[in-house]
C-alpha positions in Angstrom: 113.8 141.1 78.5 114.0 137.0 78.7 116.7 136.1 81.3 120.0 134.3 81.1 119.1 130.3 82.2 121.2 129.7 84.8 121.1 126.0 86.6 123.3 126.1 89.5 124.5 123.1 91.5 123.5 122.6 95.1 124.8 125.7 96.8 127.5 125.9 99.2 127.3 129.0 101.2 131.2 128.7 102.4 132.2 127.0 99.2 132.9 127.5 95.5 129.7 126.0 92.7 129.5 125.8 89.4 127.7 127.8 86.7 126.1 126.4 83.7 124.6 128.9 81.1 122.4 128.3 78.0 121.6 131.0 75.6 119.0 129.2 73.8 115.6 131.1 73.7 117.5 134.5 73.6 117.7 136.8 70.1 121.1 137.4 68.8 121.9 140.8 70.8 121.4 139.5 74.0 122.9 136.1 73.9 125.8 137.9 72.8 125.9 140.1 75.9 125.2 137.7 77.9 127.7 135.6 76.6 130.3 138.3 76.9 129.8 138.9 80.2 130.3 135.2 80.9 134.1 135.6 79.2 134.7 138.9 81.3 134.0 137.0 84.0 136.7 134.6 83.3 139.5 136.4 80.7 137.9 140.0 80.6 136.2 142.2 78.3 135.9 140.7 74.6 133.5 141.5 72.0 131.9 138.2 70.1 131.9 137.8 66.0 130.0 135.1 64.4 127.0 134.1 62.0 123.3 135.0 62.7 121.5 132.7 64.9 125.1 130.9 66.5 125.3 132.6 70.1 121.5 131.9 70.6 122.9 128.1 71.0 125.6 128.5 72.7 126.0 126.8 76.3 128.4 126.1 79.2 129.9 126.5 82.5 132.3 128.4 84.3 133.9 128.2 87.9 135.7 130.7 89.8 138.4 130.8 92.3 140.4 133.5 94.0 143.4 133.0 92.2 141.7 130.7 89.2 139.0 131.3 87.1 138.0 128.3 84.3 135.4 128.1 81.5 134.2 125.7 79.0 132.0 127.0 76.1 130.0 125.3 73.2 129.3 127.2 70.6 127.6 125.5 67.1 129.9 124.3 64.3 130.4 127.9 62.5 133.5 130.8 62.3 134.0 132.3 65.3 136.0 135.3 66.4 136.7 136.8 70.0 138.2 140.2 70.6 140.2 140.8 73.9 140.9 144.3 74.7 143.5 142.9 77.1 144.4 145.2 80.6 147.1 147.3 80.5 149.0 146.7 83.7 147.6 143.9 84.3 149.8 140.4 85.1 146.8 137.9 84.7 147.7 135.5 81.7 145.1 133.6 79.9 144.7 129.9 79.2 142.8 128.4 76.2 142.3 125.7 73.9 139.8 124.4 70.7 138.8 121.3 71.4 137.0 120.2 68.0 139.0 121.9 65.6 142.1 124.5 64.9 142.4 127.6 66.3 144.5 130.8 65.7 145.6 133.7 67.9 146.9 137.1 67.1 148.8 139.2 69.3 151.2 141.6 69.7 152.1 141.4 66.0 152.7 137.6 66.1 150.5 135.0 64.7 150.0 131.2 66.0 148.0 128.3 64.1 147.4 125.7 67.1 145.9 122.2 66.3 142.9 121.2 67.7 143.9 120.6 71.6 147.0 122.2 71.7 147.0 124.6 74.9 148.2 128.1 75.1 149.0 130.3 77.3 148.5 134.3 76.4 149.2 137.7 78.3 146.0 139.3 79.6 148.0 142.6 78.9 147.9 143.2 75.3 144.5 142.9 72.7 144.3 140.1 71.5 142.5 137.9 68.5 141.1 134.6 68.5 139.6 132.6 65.7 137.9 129.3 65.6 137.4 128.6 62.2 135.4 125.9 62.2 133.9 126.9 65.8 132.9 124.3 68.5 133.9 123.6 71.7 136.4 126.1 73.8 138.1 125.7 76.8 139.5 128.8 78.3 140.5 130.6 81.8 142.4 132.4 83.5 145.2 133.1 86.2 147.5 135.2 87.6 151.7 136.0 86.0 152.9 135.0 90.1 151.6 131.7 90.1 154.4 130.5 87.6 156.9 131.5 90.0 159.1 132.8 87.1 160.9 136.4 86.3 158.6 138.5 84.1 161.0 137.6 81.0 160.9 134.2 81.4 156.9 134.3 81.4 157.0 136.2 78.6 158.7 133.9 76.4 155.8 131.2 77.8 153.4 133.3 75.8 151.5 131.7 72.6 153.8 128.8 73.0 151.4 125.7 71.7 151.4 123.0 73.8 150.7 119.3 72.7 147.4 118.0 74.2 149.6 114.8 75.0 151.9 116.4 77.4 151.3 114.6 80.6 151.8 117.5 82.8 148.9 119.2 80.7 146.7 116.3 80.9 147.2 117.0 84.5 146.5 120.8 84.6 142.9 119.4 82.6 142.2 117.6 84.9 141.6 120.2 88.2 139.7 122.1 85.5 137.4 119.7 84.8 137.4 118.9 88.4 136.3 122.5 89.1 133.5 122.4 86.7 131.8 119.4 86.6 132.3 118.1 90.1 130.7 121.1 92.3 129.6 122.3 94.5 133.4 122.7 96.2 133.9 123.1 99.9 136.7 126.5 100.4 139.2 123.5 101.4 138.6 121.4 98.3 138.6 124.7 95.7 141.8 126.0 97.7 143.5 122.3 97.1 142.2 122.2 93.8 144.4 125.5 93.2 147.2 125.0 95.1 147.9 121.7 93.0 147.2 123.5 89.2 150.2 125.9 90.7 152.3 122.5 91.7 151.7 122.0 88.0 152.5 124.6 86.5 156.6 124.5 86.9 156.7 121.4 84.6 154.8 123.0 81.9 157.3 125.8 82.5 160.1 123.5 81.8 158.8 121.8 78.5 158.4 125.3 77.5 162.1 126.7 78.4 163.9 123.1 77.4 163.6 122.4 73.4 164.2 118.6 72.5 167.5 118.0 70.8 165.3 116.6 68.4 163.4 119.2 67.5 166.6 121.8 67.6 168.0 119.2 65.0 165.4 119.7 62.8 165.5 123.7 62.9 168.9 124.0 62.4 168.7 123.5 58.3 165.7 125.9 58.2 167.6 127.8 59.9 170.9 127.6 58.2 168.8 127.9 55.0 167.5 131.2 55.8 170.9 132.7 56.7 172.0 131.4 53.7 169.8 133.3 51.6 169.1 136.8 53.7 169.4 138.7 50.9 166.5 137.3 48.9 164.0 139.6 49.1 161.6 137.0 47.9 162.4 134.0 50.5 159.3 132.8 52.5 158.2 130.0 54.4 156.7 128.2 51.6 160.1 128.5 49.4 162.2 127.5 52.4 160.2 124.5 53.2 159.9 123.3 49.0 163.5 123.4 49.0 163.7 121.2 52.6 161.0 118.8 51.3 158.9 119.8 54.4 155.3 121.5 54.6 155.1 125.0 55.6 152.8 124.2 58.2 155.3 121.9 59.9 158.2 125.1 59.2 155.7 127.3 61.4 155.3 124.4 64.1 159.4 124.3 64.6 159.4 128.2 65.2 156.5 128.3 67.5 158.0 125.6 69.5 160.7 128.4 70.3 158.2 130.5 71.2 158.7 132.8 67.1 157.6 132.7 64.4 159.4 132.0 60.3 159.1 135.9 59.7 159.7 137.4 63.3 163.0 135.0 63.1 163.9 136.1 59.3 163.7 140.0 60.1 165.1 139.4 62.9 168.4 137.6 61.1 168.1 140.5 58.1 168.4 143.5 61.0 171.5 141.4 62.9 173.1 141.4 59.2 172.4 145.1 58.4 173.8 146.0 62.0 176.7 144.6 61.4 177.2 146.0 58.0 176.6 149.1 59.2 179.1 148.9 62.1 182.1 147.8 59.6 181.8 152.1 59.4 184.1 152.0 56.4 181.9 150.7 53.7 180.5 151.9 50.7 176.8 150.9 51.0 174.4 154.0 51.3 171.5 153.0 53.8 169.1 152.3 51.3 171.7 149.5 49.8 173.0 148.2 52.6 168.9 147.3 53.5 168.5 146.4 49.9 171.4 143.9 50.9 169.9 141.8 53.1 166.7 141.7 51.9 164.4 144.3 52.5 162.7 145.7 49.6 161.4 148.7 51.5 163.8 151.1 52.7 160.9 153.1 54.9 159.9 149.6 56.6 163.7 148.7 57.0 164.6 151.9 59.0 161.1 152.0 61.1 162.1 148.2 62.3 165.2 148.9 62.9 164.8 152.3 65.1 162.0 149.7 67.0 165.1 146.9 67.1 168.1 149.1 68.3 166.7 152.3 69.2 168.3 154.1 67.0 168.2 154.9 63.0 170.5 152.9 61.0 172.6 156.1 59.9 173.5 156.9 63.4 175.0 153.4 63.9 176.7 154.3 60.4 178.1 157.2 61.3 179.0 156.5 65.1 180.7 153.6 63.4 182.8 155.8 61.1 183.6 158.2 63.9 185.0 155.4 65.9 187.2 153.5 63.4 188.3 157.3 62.4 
């Protein structure tokens, strides 16, 4: 078996050095292993999807830290996809970004197209799904939930939240990872500043996150006030809503995300609000199935599964706990 090329810095015995990696002269199987275990080092266990012959030339370099773990990886210009089992239990949250082309990220049932650059930040809890489509070069690391110094629901809401690659504060937060990995070997006292002053950091990203521009909440408002609008259209989607507004649907998506949703997490969202409070009127005449067909759903098993998940209960119980009440 060939092994892994390593090419280590200048050691440090009471310090922190960085690890460069290059899978060339390695068959397919094993520079994906080898690979992967490079990624559970830094984010955890993944499995690796891409074209014959792409992870054999893949390189790059990783540095760890007690509370901070960093990577950069360059894979060949091809479609890529990595699989994250994620941790149950876990509170580390994951950092990454594509750095010569898009990249998209599936989790927990929600979708997010970032632009090449564009950092996110994504729970190390759940599975997760990312996809470079035109593959290339990917920054990624790691960290724990505490060091935002925020409530669990606030850092939830952090989550798959794209961040420009022109924020200042994130220019910032790219910086002590590139310091970390290309300026080794570390002394403990220079690694330990390095991550104390990511964490100084990371409030202000935290705060572009929580605080929308009024500008941008101007512009969401008619998409918004579209949608409401026009609940009950079982055929409304992103693409009509943004013909009709004169807008791409691309840039539709981009408004949501900035709120940390998505077009259809906010729309069935809006359509179960509306069929609550239908429902809790108690006194009309809409059966179940209409009062769904109302605003907008066209399938009345999907309407009731989403709304048990919603509320917690099934839509004819609110009914008829409605009924009861008014008398």
């Amino acid at each position: 078996m060939k092994m892994l090329q390593l090419y280590h810095r200048s050691t440090n015995p009471s310090g922190i050095s960085p690890v460069s990696f290059d899978m060339s002269g390695h068959d397919d199987a094993e520079a994906e292993r080898l690979c992967a275990g490079h990624f559970l080092t830094v984010i955890g266990e993944v499995a690796i999807e891409t074209g014959l012959g792409v992870l054999s030339a893949v390189r790059g370099v990783t540095c760890g830290l007690a509370d901070l773990n960093v990577m950069t990886c360059f894979f060949p210009p091809s479609p890529l996809r990595v699989r994250g089992i994620g941790m149950p239990g876990s509170d580390k949250v994951l950092m990454l970004r594509s750095m010569e082309g898009p990249l998209v990220v599936e989790q927990d049932g929600r979708k997010i197209e970032a632009a090449l650059g564009d950092f996110l930040f994504v729970s190390g809890e759940m599975a997760y799904d990312w996809y470079l489509p035109e593959g290339g070069r990917l920054d990624c690391g790691s960290l724990p939930g505490a060091a935002f110094r925020v409530s669990g629901e606030t850092l939830s809401r952090l989550m798959l939240r794209p961040i420009p690659r022109t924020f200042p504060p994130l220019q910032l937060l790219i910086t002590y990872g590139a310091y970390l990995l290309m300026r080794g070997p570390h002394s403990a006292n220079e690694a330990e500043m390095a991550n104390a002053h990511f964490n100084e950091i990371l409030p202000l990203v935290v705060a572009y996150l929580e605080t929308p521009s009024t500008v941008e909440r101007d512009r969401l408002h008619p998409v918004k006030r579209y949608i409401d609008d026009h609940l009950g259209d079982g055929d409304l989607s992103i693409s009509a809503v943004a013909a009709v507004l004169d807008v791409t649907p691309r840039y539709v998506q981009k408004l949501f995300q900035r709120e940390g949703t998505t077009f259809s997490r906010y729309l069935l969202e809006r359509r179960l609000a509306e069929a609550r409070k239908l429902l809790l009127r108690g006194t009309g005449t809409l059966s179940i199935g209409a009062t769904a067909y109302e605003v907008g759903f066209g399938d009345i098993s999907y309407f009731n599964r989403t709304f048990r998940k919603r509320y917690g209960v099934a839509p004819s119980s609110v009914r008829d706990e409605a009924r009861q009440t008014l008398g």
